[in-house]
N, C-alpha and C positions, 0 to 999 in steps of 0.2 A: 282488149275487152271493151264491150259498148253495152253502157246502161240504156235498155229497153223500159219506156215511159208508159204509162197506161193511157188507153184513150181518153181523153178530157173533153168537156163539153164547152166552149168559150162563147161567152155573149158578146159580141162585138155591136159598139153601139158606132153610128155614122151621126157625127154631128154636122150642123149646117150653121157655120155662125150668123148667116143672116137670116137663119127662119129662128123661131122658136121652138118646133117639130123637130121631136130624132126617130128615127127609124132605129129597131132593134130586130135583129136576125140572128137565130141561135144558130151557130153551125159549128157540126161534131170534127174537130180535126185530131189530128195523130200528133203530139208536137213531134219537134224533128228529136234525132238520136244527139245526145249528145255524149262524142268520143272522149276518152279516159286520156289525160294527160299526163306523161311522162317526162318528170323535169322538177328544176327546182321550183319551190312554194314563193312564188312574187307578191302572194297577197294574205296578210293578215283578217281573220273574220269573225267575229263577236256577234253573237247570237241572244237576244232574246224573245222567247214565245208567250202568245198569249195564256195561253195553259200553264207558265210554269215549270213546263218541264225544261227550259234552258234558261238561265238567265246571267245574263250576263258571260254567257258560257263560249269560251275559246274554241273554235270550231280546229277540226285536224285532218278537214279535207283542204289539197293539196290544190292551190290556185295558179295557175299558169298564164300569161300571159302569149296568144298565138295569136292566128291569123283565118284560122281554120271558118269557113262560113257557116250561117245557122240564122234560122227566120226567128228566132228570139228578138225583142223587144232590147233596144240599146238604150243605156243610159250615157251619155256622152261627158265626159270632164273635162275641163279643159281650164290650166292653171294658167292661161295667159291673159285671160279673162277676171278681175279680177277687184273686189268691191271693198266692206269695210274688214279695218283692222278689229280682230275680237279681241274684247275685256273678261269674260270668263263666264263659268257656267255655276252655279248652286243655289244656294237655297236663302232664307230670311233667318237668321239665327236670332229667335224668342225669347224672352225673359225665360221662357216658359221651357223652350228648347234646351237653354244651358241647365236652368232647374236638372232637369233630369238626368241629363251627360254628368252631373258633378255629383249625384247622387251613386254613378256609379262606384266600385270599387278601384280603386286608381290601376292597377294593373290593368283591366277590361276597359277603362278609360281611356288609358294610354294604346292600348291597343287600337281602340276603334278611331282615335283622334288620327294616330297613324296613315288607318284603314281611309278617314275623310280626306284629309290633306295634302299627305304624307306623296313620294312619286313612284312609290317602291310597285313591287309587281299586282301587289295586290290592294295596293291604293285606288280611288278612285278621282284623288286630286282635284276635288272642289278649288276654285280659284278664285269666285268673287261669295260675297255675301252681303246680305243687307240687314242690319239692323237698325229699330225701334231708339229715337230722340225720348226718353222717359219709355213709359212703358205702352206695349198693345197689348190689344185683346186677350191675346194669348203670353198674357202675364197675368200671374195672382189676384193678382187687384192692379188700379189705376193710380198714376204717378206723375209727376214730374219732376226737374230737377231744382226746383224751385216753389213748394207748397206750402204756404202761410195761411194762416187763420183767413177763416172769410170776412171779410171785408176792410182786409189790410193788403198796402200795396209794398215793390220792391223794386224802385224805380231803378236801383243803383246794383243789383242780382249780388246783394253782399249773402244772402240765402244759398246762392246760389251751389248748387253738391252733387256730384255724380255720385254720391253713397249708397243711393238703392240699386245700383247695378255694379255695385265692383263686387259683391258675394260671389254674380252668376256670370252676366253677361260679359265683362271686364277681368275677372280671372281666367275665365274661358277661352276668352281674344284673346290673352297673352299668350298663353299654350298653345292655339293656335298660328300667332305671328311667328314662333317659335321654331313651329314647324315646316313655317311657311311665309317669309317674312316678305312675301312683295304680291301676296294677296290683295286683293281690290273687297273696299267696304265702302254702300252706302248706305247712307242712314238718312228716316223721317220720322217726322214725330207724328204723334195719331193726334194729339191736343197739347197747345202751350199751356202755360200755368192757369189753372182756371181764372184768377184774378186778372189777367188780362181780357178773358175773354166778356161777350155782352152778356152770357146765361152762367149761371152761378152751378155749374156743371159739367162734368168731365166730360157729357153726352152732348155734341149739337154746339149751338150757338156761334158766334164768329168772333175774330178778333177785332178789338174795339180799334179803331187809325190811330187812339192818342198812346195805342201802345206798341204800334210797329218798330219805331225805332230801340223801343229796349227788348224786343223779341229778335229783333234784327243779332241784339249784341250778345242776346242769351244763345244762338247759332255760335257765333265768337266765340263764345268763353266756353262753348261744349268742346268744338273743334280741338281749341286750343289745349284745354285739358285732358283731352284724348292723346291729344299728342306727348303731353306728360306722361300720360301711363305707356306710352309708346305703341299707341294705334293709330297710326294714318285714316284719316277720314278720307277717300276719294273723291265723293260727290255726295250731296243731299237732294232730297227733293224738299219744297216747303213745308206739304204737307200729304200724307198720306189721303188719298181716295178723298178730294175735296168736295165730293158733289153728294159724299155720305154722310150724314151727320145724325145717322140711328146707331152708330156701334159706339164701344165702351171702351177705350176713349174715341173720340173723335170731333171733328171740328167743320164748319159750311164754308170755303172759302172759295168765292166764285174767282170767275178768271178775271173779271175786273180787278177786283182785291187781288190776288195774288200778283198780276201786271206793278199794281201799285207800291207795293210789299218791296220786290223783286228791283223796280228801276230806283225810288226812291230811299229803300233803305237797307234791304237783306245785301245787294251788290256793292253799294257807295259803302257797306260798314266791313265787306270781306275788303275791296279795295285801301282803307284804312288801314286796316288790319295785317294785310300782305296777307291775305289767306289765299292760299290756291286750289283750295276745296272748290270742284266742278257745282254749279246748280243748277238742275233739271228739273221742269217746267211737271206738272202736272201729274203723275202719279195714280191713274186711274184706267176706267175703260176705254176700249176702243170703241164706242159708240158716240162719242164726242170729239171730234178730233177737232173742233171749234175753238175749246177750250185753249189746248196746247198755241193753238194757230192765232189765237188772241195775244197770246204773249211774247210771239214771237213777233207778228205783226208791230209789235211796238218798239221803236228803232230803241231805246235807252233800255228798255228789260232786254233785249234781245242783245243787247254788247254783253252783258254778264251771264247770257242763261247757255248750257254747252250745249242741249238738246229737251227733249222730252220723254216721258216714259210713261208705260202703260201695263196693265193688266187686261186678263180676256172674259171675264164676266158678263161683257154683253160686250155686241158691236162685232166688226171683222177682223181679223190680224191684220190685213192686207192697208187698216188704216195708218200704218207704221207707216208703208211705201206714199199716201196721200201728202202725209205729212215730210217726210224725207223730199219728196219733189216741190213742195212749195219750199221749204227751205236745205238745200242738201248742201247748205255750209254746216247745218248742225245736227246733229246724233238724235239715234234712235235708240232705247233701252225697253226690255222687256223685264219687268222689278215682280211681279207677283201674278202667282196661278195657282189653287190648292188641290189637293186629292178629296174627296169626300170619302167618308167613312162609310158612307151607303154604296157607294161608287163599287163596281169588280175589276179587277187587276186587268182584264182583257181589253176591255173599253175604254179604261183612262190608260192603256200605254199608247194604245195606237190615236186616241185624241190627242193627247198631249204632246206626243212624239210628233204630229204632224204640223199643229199649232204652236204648241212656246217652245218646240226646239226647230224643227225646221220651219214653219212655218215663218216663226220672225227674225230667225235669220235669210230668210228669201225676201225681208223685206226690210234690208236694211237694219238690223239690232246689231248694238255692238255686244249685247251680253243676253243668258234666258234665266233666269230665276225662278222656280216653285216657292211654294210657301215656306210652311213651321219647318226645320229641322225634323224634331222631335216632338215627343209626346208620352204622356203613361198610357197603359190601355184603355183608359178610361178617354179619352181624349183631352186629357188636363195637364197644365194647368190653364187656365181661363180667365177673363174677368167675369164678373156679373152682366151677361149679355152677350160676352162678347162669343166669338164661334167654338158650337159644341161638336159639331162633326169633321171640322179641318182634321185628316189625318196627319202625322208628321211623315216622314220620308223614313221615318227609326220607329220602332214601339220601344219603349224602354220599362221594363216591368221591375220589380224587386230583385233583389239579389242579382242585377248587372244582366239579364237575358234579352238582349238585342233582335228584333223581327225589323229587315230591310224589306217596305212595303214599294210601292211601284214608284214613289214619285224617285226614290233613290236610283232605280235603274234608268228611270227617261234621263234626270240628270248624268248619270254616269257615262252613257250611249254616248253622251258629247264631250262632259268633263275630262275622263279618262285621257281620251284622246287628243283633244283639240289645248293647248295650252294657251298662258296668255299673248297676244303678239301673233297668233295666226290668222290668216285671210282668206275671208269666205270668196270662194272661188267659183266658174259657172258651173252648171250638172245641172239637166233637164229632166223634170217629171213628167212618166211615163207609164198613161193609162191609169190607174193603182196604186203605182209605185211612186210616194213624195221622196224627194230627197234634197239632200245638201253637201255641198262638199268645201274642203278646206287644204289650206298649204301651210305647212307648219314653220316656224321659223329654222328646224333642220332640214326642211326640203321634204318632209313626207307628206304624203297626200291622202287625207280623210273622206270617205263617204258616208256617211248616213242615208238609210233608205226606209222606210215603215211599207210594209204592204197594208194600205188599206181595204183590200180587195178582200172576198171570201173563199178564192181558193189562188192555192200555190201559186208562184209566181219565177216564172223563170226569163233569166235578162242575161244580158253581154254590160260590164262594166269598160267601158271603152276610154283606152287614153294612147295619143301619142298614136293614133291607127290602129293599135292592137287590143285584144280584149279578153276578158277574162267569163266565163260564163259559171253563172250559178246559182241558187233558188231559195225564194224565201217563203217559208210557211206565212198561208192569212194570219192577216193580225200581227203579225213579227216585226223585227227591228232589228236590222243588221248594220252595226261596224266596219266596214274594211275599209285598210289603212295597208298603206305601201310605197 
């Protein structure tokens, strides 16, 4: 039997890298037939559409691997080719996040923690996350672990209490480690204790120099107390989005100051300490990659700092790879991207799929992060200021009723598959089609593909000479794994 294709109209554009002119020629072709394979299934294929009508959905067309020719479009793989080791895929888990998880009913609870963590079939095995040193925006209100009357100091952090997060954030981790005990966590704080800072406010201001070194030891004594309740801290960054200092909490800490910070006192007090919590430069856009490169540039912060990290709010992804090539003794992380609540499911898969999952993995990230976990339908809870249309990746309403919105499937397209300890490997994009691919520490091989294009898209997955051919609806997001 041979599936017969409808005529397709293809716009084939001819670029010319040394002009700036492309010519465009529409021309109607027939694609070729492609023959029905009889034989066993070599390739796994996970589906999501921009409509909704698949998501995340196990395909049960039969993949073969031949040799048979076809003017299909190749995607080429090839594991011998082969770049950084991945640290994992999820999300920011929010004061605000757990809020809502623990309000569930503990059955629905445990189910869905399962459902995150868990590696069972219908797990989607989150493997890193990142949370908040006191609290963000997308916490209740504003905190630290260390808040005394204004205008009293704590040179010696005898104050010092993880007590506003062991209700939510810190119960939650535990059940989590639990389920998953060599998960990767990094954590940054939005604001130190106001008292150190120059503005009498959880909003703005910077931190004063006469207080770096007890803000250095207030890092210490988080870590280390973490580690009493038996959560591994993996990496910190200093400070969350330092070039912002309009949200609720947040802090101005230029890369001068943070270089300062970083050589002088956050690295010389983990080296004290025997801490081996990783520390990651910068925490922001990619339209400053100055920033990161300022502190790298500096031989004494650069011995202690493991890499840099970024958000895409403004700037390219591609500033990962800038930054990777001026220094590619040290790491590139992708820590935060959110869903907007105005945003449609169709537009932020195939954005996001293209940029914080493949995109910064094509340029060198060892990890991709979205934002909040969670959230109520309202989009809460919040600080005062802080973001009202961040969607979470979960709606969580009353009575335990779970809506998994898009940022959960862009993560899972990767997370599911890709474990910790796998290596992003070569696969070439083609025309439309972005992709990425991976070797897993059992030896199977991941692709990730998004058609950015508007209509269907049909390709040869090629490894080893042989190839497998098959098609992916506009807008979609296909898995295979084999």
């Amino acid at each position: 039997m041979k599936i017969l294709l409808p005529l397709l109209t293809i716009i084939v554009l001819f670029f010319n890298c040394s002009k700036s002119d492309n010519s465009v020629a529409i021309i109607p072709v027939i694609p070729p037939i492609i023959p029905s394979v009889i034989g066993n299934n070599d390739m796994d294929f996970w589906l999501t559409k921009g409509d909704q009508s698949a998501l995340l959905q196990k395909q049960s067309t039969t993949l073969t691997f031949g040799t048979n020719t076809n003017s299909y479009t190749d995607i080429d793989v090839d594991s011998t080719r082969q770049y950084q080791t991945i640290d994992g895929f999820g999300f920011t888990l929010t004061g605000g996040s757990a809020a809502v998880i623990n309000q569930m009913n503990a059955a629905s609870k445990a189910d869905l923690l399962q459902e995150l963590f868990g590696n069972g079939e219908k797990s989607i095995s989150i493997n890193y996350l990142r949370i908040s040193i006191g609290a963000s925006d997308l916490n209740e209100m504003p905190f630290t672990y260390d808040d005394i009357p204004s205008g009293q100091t704590d040179l010696n952090l005898v104050n010092f209490s993880l007590n506003p997060d062991k209700k939510d954030v810190i119960s939650l981790l535990k059940e989590i480690v639990s389920i998953n005990p060599k998960i990767k966590i990094i954590a940054t704080p939005w604001s130190p204790p106001v008292w150190m800072k120059d503005k009498d406010s959880f909003v703005g201001g910077s931190l004063k120099p006469i207080y770096y070194d007890v803000y250095a030891k207030y890092f210490v004594k988080y870590i280390q107390q973490m580690k009493t309740e038996g959560i591994t801290i993996e990496a910190i960054t200093p400070q969350n989005e330092p070039l912002n200092p309009n949200n609720n909490p947040s802090l101005l800490m230029t890369a001068i100051q943070q270089t300062e910070f970083i050589k002088t006192n956050l690295g010389p007090a983990f080296k004290t300490a025997n801490i081996t919590t990783k520390i990651i430069a910068y925490d922001h856009n990619c339209d400053v990659p100055d920033y990161p490169l300022t502190v790298l540039n500096d031989a004494k912060a650069n011995a202690f700092v493991d890499g840099s990290a970024f958000h895409l709010y403004a700037g390219n992804i591609a500033t990962l790879l800038t930054v990777h090539n001026a220094f590619p003794d040290k790491n590139v992380y992708f820590t935060e991207q959110f869903t907007d609540s105005k945003g449609d499911f169709s537009g932020d898969l195939k954005w996001h799929l293209k940029n914080v999952i493949i995109g910064s993995m094509r340029n060198w990230s060892k990890n991709a992060l979205e934002w909040n976990l969670a959230n109520d339908p309202n989009f809460s809870p919040h600080t005062l200021g802080g973001c009202t249309t961040c969607k979470g990746a979960l709606t969580i309403g009353l009575g335990s009723p779970v809506t998994r919105n898009v940022a959960y499937y862009i993560v899972a397209h990767a997370s599911k598959f890709v474990p910790v300890g796998s290596i992003c490997i070569a696969s070439n994009n083609a025309g439309n089609l972005q992709t990425v691919a991976f070797k897993t520490p059992k030896g199977k091989k991941v692709l990730i593909v998004e058609n950015d294009g508007n209509i269907e898209a049909f390709f040869n997955i090629k490894y080893r000479n042989k190839w497998v051919t098959t098609q992916l609806p506009s807008g979609a997001v296909g898995t295979y794994v084999w």
